[in-house]
N, C-alpha and C positions, 0 to 999 in steps of 0.2 A: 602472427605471434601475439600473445597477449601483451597486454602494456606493463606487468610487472611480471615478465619475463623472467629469469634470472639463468641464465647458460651454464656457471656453476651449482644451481641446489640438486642436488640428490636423489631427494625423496618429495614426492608429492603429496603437498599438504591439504592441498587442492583450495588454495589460494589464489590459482590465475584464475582470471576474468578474462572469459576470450570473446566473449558479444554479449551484446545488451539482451540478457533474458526477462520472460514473461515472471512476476513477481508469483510465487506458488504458496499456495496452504493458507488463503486468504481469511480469517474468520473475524469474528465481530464478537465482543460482552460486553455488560453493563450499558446495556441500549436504554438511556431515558428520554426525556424530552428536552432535554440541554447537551446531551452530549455522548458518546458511544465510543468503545476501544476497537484498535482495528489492530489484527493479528496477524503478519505474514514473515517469510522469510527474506529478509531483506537484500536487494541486488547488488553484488560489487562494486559492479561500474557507473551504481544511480548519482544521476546528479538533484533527479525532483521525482518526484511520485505523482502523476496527476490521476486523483483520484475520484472515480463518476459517482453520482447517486442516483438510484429513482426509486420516487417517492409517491407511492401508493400508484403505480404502473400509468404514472403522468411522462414518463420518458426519460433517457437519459440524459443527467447536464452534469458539466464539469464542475465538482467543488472550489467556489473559490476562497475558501479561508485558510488558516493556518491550523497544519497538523502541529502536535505536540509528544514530543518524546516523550514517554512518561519515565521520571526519574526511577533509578535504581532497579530498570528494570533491563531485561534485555535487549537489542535491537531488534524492532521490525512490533513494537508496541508503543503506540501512538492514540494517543486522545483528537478525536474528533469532534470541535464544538458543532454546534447545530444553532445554525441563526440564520431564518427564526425559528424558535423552538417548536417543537413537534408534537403535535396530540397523541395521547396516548394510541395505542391500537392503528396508530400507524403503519403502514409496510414500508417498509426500506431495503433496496439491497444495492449492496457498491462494488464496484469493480476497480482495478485502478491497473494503469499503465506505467511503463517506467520508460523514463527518459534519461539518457545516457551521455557520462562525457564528452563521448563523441557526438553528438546530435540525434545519435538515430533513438528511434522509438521501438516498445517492445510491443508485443502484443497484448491482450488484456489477459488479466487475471484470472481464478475461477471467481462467480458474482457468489457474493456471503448475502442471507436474506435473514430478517429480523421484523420484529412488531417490538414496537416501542412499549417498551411496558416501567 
């Protein structure tokens, strides 16, 4: 059963979270050289986001900085700094997995591809 179960609601709001899913509808804007927005639908049960880069098809590595909500917006819109900052006409594309209260890990995402401009 999902962890916010509830045996009396009625109507499904479709608010249970019954496993840790793959984060969907990944996209990227505002790609500069300091910093790029990342667009997805955000997972119920995420406890972190670990999210990959690879940068101009040198491989994938795990980002290790901090995402940032971006105020006033909706969930699952997050500023991504970039350090160190990235030359213009760069390729970048990011994936990212989602990890779960429970521990378990989801699969990856669709990969968003961008040139830094």
């Amino acid at each position: 059963a999902a962890i916010n179960y509830n045996s009396s609601a009625n109507t499904d709001d479709g608010s249970c979270c019954v496993s840790c899913s793959d984060v969907s509808t990944l996209s990227l804007s505002d790609t500069g050289t300091t910093s790029m927005k990342l667009h997805f639908t955000e997972v119920c049960e995420a406890a972190m986001y670990n999210v990959e880069l690879n940068i101009s098809n040198g491989g994938w590595a795990l980002y290790t900085g901090i995402l940032t909500v971006d105020p006033g917006l909706v969930n699952g819109n997050y500023t991504l700094p970039l350090n160190p900052n990235l030359a213009l006409q760069t390729e970048v594309q990011v994936r990212i997995k989602t990890t779960c209260s429970d521990i378990s890990i989801s699969g990856y995402s669709n990969t968003a591809s961008t040139v830094i401009s």
